[in-house]
C-alpha positions as semicolon CSV with decimal commas, in nm:
position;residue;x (nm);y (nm);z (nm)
1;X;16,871;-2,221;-22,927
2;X;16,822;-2,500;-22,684
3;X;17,048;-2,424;-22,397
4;X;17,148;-2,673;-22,167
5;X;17,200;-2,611;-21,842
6;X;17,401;-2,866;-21,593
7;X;17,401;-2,826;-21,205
8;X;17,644;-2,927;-20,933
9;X;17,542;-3,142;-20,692
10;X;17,637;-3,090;-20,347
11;X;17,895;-3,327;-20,208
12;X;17,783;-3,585;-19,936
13;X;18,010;-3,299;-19,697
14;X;17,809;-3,001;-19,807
15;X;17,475;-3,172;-19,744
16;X;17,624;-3,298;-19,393
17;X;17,712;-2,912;-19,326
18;X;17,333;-2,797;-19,426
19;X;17,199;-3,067;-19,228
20;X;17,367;-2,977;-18,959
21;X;17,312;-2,613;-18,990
22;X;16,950;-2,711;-19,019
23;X;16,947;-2,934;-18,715
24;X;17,109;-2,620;-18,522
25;X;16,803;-2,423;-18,628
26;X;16,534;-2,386;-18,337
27;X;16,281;-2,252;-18,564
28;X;16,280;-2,510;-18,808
29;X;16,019;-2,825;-18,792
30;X;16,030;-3,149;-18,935
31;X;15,710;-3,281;-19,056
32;X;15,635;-3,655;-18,988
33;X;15,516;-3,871;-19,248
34;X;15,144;-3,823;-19,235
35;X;15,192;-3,432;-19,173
36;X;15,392;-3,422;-19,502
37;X;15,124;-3,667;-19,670
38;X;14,795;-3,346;-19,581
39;X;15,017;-3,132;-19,768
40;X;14,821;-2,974;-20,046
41;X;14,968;-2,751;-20,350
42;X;14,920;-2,385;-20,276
43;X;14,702;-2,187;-20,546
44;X;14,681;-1,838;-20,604
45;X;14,362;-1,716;-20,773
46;X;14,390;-1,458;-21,008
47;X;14,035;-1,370;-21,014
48;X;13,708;-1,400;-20,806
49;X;13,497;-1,665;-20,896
50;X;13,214;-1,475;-21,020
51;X;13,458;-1,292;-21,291
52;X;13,516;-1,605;-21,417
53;X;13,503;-1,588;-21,804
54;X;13,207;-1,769;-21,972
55;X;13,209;-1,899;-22,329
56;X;12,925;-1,638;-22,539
57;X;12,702;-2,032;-22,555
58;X;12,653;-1,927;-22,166
């Protein structure tokens, strides 16, 4: 059951319109290159440190 799943790209038009639509956007911020280079992954923890689980050798 391997499904295979294809996506449409967006024509060089459409990704003109978002652009500009994003250009028009006064809340919206374009990080320079070093800005985008600090950016870290974001990780949720699902548990406190100290309820991490230990292996019964601990």
């Amino acid at each position: 059951m391997n499904e295979v799943f294809k996506f449409a790209r967006n024509t060089p038009e459409e990704e003109a319109e978002i652009q500009r639509g994003i250009d028009m956007d006064p809340t919206t911020y374009v990080l320079s290159d070093e800005e985008f280079a600090q950016l870290r992954p974001f990780v949720r923890r699902t548990f406190k440190p100290e309820e991490q689980a230990t292996t019964p050798d601990e």
